[in-house]
C-alpha positions as MATLAB code, in Angstrom:
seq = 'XXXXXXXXXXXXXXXXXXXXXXXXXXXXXXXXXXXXXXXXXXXXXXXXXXXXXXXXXXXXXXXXXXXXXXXXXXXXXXXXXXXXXXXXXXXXXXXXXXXXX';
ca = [
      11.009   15.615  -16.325;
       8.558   17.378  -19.120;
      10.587   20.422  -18.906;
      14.205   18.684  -19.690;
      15.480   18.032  -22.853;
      15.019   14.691  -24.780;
      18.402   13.531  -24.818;
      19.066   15.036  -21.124;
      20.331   11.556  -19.389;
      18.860   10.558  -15.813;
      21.335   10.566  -13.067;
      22.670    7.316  -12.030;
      21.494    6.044   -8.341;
      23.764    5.638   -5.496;
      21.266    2.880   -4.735;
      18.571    0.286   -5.806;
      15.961   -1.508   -4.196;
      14.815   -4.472   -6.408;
      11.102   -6.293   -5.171;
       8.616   -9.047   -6.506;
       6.014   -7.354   -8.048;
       2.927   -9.668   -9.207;
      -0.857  -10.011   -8.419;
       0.107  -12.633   -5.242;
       2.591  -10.286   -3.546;
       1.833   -9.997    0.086;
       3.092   -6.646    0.475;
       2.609   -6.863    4.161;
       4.883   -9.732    4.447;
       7.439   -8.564    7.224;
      10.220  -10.153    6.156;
       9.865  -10.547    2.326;
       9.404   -6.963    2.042;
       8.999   -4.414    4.911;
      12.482   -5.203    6.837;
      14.106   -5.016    3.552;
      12.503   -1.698    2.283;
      13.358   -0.719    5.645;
      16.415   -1.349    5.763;
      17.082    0.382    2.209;
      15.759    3.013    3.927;
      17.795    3.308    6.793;
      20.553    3.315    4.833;
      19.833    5.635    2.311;
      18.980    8.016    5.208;
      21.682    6.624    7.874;
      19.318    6.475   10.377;
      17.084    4.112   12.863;
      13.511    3.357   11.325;
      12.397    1.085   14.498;
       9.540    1.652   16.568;
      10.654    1.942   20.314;
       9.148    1.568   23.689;
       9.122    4.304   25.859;
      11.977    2.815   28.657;
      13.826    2.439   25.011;
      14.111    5.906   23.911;
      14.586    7.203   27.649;
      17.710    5.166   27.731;
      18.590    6.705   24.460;
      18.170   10.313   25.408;
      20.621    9.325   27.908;
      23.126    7.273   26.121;
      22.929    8.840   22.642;
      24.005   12.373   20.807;
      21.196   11.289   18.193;
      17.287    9.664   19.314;
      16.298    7.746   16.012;
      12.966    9.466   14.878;
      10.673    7.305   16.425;
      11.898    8.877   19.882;
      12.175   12.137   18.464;
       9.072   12.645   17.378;
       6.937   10.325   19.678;
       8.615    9.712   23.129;
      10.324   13.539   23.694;
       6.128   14.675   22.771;
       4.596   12.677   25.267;
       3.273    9.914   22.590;
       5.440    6.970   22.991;
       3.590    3.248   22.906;
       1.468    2.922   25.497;
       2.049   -0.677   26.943;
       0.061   -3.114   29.155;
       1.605   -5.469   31.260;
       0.956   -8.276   28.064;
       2.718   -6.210   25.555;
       5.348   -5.929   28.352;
       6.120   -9.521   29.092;
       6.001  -10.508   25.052;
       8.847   -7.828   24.778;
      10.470   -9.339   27.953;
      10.260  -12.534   26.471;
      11.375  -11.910   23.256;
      14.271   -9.960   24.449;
      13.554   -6.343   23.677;
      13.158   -4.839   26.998;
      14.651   -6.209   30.870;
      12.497   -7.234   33.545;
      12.988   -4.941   36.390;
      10.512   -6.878   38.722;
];
């Protein structure tokens, strides 16, 4: 920005991503303001930002052109979540993976 010249006008945005900003912000609030900065984000980038389980992005490899990152860079290396037979039943529960027992 130094180098242009002082009447050189900035581009205009495509998009904009407003948040509250004061000294009480909880900025690990996850739906005040990660899901929305995530979803910016997703669609700036037309993409899947999700974290996935590892039965998740094996049913993607086989049901998709296109694994979301998360898959690509964690499941297809061998570093997917590791899960336990708790984190396994909350998902169950909360609808995010079938029971196959």
């Amino acid at each position: 920005m130094r180098l242009r010249p002082p009447d050189w006008p900035l581009p205009r945005p495509d998009a904009i991503h407003h948040i509250v900003e004061d000294f009480l912000t909880d900025w690990t609030a996850p739906n005040a303001h990660i899901l929305p900065l995530r979803r910016f984000l997703e669609n700036c980038l037309s993409t899947d930002l999700r974290n996935f389980f590892a039965e998740s992005c094996f049913l993607f490899a086989f049901t998709h052109q296109k694994l979301p990152p998360f898959c690509q860079q964690g499941y297809m290396r061998m570093q997917g979540l590791v899960g336990s037979q708790e984190l396994q039943h909350h998902a169950v529960q909360a609808g995010l993976l079938q029971d196959y027992t």
